[in-house]
N, C-alpha and C positions, 0 to 999 in steps of 0.2 A: 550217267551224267545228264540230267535232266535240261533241257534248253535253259531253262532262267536261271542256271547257276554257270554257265557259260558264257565266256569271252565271245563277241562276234568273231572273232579269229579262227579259235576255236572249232564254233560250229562252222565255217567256209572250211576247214581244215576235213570234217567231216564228211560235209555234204558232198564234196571233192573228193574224197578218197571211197566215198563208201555209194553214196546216190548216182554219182553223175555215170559209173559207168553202166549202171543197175534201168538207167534212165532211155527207150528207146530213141530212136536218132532224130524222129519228128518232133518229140519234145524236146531233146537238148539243140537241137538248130534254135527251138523257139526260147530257151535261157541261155543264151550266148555268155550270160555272167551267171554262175550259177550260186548267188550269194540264197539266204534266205530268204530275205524278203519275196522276191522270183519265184525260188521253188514253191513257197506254203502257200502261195495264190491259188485260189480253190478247183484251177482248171488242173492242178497235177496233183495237190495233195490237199487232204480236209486234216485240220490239228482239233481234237475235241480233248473234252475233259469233262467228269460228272457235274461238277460243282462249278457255277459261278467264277468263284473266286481263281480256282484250277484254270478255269479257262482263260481269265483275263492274265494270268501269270503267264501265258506262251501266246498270247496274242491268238485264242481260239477262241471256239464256241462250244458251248453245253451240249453232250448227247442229244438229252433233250429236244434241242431247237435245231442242231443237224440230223435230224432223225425222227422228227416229229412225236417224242413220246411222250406220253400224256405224263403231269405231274399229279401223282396220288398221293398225297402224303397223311399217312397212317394206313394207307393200303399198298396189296401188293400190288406190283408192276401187270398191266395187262395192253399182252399185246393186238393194235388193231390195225386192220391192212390199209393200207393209202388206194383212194379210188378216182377218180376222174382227173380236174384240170391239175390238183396238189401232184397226184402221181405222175405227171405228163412233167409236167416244171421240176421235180427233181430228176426223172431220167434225163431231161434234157440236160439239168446241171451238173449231175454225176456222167456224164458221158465219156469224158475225156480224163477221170480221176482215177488213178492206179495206186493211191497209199493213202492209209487212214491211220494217224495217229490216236493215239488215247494215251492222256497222262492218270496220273494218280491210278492206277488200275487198283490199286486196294479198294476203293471208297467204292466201284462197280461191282453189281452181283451179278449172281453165271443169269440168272433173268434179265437182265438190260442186256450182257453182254450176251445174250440169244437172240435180243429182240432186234440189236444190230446188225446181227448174221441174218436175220430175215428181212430186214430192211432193205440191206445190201442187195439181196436176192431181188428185191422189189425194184429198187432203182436201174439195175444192172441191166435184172430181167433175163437172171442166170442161176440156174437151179444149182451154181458152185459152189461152194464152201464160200464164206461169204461175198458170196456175187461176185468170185473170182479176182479182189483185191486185196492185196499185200497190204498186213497189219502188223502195227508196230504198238507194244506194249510197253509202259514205262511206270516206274512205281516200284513200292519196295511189299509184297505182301506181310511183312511182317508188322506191319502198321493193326490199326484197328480191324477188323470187318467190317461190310456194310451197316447202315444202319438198319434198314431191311432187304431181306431174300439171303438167299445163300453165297459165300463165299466163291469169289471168282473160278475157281478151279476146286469147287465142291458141286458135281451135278445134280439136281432136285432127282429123287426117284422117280417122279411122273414124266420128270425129260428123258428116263432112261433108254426110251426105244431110240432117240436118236442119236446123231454121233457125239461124241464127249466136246467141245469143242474148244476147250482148253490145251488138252491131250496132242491138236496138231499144233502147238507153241514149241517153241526152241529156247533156251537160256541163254542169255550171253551177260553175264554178269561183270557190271562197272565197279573198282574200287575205289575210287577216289573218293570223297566226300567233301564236297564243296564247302555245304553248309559252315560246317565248322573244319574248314581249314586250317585256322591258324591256332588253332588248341589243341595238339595232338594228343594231351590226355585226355580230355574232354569226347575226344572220338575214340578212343580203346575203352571206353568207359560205355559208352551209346554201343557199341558193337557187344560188348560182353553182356550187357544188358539185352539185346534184342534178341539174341536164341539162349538169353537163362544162365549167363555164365559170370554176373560182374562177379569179384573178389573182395576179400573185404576192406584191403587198400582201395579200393575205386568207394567202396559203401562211407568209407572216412571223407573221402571228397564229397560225399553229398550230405554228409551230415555234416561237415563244417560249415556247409553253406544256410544250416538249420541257426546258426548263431549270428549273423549278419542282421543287422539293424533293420527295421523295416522305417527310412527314412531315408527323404535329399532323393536321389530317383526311385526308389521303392516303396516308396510313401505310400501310403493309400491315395488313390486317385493318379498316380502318376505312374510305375508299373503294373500291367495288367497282371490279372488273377485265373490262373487255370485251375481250375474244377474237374472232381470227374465225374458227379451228380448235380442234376439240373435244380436239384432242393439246397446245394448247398452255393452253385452261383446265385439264384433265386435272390438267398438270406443276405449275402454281400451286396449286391446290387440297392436291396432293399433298404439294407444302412447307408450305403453311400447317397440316395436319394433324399431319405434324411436327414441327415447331416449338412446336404446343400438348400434343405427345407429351414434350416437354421436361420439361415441369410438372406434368403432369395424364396421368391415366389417361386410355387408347384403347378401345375396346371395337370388336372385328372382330365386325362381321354378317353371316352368310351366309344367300342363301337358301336355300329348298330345293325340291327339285321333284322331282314326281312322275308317273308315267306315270297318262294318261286313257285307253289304249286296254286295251280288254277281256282281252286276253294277259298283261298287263303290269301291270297297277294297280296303283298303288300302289306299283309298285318306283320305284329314282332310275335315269333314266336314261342310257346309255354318254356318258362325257365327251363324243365327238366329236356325241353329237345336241343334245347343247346350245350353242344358236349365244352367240357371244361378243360379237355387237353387241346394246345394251340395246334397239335400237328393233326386233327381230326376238323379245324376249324380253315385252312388254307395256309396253317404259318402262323394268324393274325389274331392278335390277342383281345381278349375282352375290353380289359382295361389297360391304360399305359400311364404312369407319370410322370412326365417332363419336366425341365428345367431348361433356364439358359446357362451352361455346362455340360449337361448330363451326357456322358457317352455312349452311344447309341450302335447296334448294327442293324444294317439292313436283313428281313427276310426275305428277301423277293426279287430276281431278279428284271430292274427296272428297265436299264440301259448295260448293257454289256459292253459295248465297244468303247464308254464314257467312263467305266469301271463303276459302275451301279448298280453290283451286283447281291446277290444271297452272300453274305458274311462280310461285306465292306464295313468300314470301320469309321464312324467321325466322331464330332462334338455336335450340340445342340451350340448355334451363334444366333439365335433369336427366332421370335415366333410373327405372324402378318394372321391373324382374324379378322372374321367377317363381323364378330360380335362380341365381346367378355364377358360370359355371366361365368357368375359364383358355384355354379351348378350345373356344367356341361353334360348334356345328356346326349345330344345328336352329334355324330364326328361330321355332317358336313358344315355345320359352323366352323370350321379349321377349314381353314381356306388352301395353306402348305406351309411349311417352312421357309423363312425368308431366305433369299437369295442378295446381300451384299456383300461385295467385293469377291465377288466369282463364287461362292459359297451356293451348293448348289440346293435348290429348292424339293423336298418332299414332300408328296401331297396323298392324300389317300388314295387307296386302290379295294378296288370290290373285287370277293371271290365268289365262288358258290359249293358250297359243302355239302351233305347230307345230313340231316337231322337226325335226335335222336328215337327210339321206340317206333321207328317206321315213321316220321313226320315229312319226310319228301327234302325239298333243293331248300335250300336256305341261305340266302348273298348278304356277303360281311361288309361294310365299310369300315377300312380303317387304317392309320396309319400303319406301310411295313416293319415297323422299328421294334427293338426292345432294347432295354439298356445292357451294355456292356462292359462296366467296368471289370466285370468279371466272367470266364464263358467257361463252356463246357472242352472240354478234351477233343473232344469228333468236329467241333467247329473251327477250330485250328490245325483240324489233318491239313497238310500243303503249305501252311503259312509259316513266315519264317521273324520272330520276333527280336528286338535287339534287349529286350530287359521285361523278365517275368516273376513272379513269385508263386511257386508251383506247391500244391497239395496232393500229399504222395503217402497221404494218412489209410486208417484202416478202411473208408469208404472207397477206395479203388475197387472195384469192382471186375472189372474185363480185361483182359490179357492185356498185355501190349497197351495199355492205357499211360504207364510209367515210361514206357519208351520214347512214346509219342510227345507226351505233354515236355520229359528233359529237352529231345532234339527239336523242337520248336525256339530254341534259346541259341545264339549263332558261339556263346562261350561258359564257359562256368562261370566265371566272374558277370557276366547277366542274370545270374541263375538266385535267386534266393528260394527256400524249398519253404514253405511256413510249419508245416508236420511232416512227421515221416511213419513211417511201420516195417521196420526191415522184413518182415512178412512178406509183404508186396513184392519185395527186388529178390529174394532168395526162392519163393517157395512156386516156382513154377510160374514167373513175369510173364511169360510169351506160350501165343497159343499154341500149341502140341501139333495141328491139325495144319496149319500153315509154316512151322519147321518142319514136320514131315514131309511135306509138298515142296520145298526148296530144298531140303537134304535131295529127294527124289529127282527134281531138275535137273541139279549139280550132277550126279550120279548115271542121269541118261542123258547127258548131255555130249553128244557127237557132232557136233556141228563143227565142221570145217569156218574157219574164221577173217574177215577182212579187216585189217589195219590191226594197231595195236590193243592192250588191254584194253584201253580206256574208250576206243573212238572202232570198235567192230560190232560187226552184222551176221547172224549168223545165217547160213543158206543149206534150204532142206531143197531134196528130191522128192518128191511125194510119189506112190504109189504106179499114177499112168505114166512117168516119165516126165512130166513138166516141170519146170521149173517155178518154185516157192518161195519167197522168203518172209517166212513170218517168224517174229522176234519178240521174246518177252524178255523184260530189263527187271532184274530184283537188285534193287539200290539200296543199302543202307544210307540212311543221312542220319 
């Protein structure tokens, strides 16, 4: 049971039954009320999540930025050690913290999820398994994979001289499923489907949903469109852009970029050094075309605490320029996005990339946006929609792609499917490698347990005798 699908009741019901007694007596003197808000104060517990969006859903923070990890996007994760006044201000702030939460655990690879166990080590300033702090695991691995490094509980060979760190996790597996609660076919349907088992009574439920009108909330422009190729949200977005090009002025954005290295500064550099994939450029796209409409998500996270984060969701409600030409070539002529009636204002942001052929740092200006009337499959892991129209045709590509995009719907009756390939749902849906590894959980799992199905903990003994409790949650939604 994931926090944001829980009653405050609920989780006091929990933290009550399962934390407080787990809690030494210096700290429970200091939460005389041990509701949440109290406990997830960063002097007892850190709640983190890979993504943005993850994090603002449980009121946390990105990896990332509780852990200082660099964002590489198109590279792998590398880890770099904290040194002077940065490392002094997190041991000082980690001092008094004994539980680290991580939600979404699918979307983290065993490389982040190492570079925290060294982190830990760093902050702590304890050569323990990570820095001697009880971690709590939550997420269903049966979801996607990372988008890059390896699989949470798949160790890279070159890790292999060290310990598996997966391996000291415990299961304690929750049945409930929140999300779609009140469609109890709708969830025997999501379950059979996520270890490869739906029937062909449940494959009739999603093909009737293939003859449902695409109109009145499922219109174009009104429920979103999941994808599971980035060429084929691309093509949709692309119509829908013009289609409001019919009516309404376009505005082309471009960014611009500039050379960082000392020879060069300042100049734009040769077409061929600027790579053409966004996630080799910081996110941020060459070019963008807006509208007043156009639906937009963020790549970047702006403000977290304000929910402006990497995969937040709005509309385009107007534009505030420094100048109109017909010919936009520089992005600092866009001044931001207007801000009335609370409507909040986005303004460009500079990255720095590396170039292509060996060309050195090269700094992007530009708005974080793309359009989104339609998105990809991976940008929706965590999010919880009320009305979708899903593509479940022969481009499915990756496991667990069909599982992920259904449960993102809170019912069938949200659900319009626009193609299907019963291919996809019968011939081996779900990775092999991540049923394995939950059969295997299930199977070693000995943990002694606190409170009921829904609301326990499981408690390991480790080794010297001390006492451990570290928990991984496989949740179906």
């Amino acid at each position: 049971m994931l926090f944001r699908d829980c009653t405050r009741q609920q989780i006091k019901k929990v933290f009550r039954s399962i934390f407080w007694p787990l809690l030494p007596a210096s700290y429970t003197t200091r939460c005389y009320a041990p509701t949440v808000d109290r406990l997830v104060k960063p002097i007892f517990i850190e709640v983190t999540a890979l993504t943005g969006v993850a994090a603002r859903l449980i009121n946390g923070r990105t990896l990332y930025s509780a852990f200082f990890l660099a964002i590489e996007k198109g590279r792998p994760t590398v880890y770099r050690q904290l040194t002077g006044q940065r490392l002094e201000d997190a041991r000082r702030k980690w001092r008094h913290i004994k539980w680290l939460i991580i939600d979404e655990i699918s979307m983290v690879s065993y490389e982040i999820l190492r570079s925290v166990q060294l982190r830990l080590q760093e902050f702590k300033n304890n050569v323990e398994l990570f820095g001697g702090v009880n971690i709590l695991l939550f997420g269903d691995i049966m979801q996607l994979p990372p988008v890059k490094g390896s699989w949470c509980f798949k160790q890279p060979i070159c890790f292999q001289a060290e310990p598996h760190l997966w391996r000291y996790f415990g299961l304690c597996e929750l049945k409930a499923n929140m999300r779609q609660q009140n469609d109890a076919d709708f969830v025997d349907l999501l379950n059979n489907l996520r270890v490869g088992q739906i029937n062909i009574q449940q494959y009739e439920m999603l093909l009737n949903r293939t003859y449902v009108p695409l109109i009145n909330e499922f219109a174009d422009g009104e429920a979103i469109r999941i994808f599971c190729t980035t060429q084929l949200v691309n093509s949709y977005n692309n119509k829908m852009i013009e289609k409001l090009a019919e009516t309404i002025r376009i505005y082309i954005i471009n960014a611009r970029d500039e050379s960082r290295e000392l020879a060069t500064y300042g100049q734009k550099p040769p077409n061929a050094a600027i790579p053409t994939d966004p996630n080799n450029t910081g996110g941020l796209l060459f070019t963008l075309k807006l509208a007043v409409g156009s639906r937009i998500m963020l790549r970047s996270n702006l403000k977290v605490n304000e929910g402006l984060v990497n995969g937040s969701m709005g509309v385009v409600r107007g534009f505030e320029w420094q100048a109109l030409r017909k010919d936009q070539k520089m992005v600092n002529y866009l001044k931001s996005l207007k801000e009335p009636n609370g409507y909040v204002a986005i303004s460009p942001i500079s990255v720095v990339y590396q170039g292509n052929k060996g060309y050195g740092n090269v700094e992007r200006t530009m708005l974080p946006l793309i359009l989104s009337w339609a998105v990809t499959v991976h940008k929706l892991q965590g999010v919880t929609v009320e009305r979708a129209v899903v593509y479940l045709g022969k481009k499915v590509f990756a496991k667990g792609q069909a599982y992920v995009a259904l449960s993102r719907v809170r019912s069938l009756q949200g659900l319009v499917i626009s193609e299907i390939d019963q291919r996809k749902l019968f011939q081996r849906p779900c990775d092999e490698n991540a049923l394995a590894e939950l059969q295997r959980l299930r199977s070693n799992n000995t943990f002694s347990t606190i409170g009921g199905a829904a609301n326990s903990l499981a408690l390991r003994i480790d080794a010297s005798g001390r006492k451990r409790y570290r928990v991984a949650k496989i949740l179906g939604e």
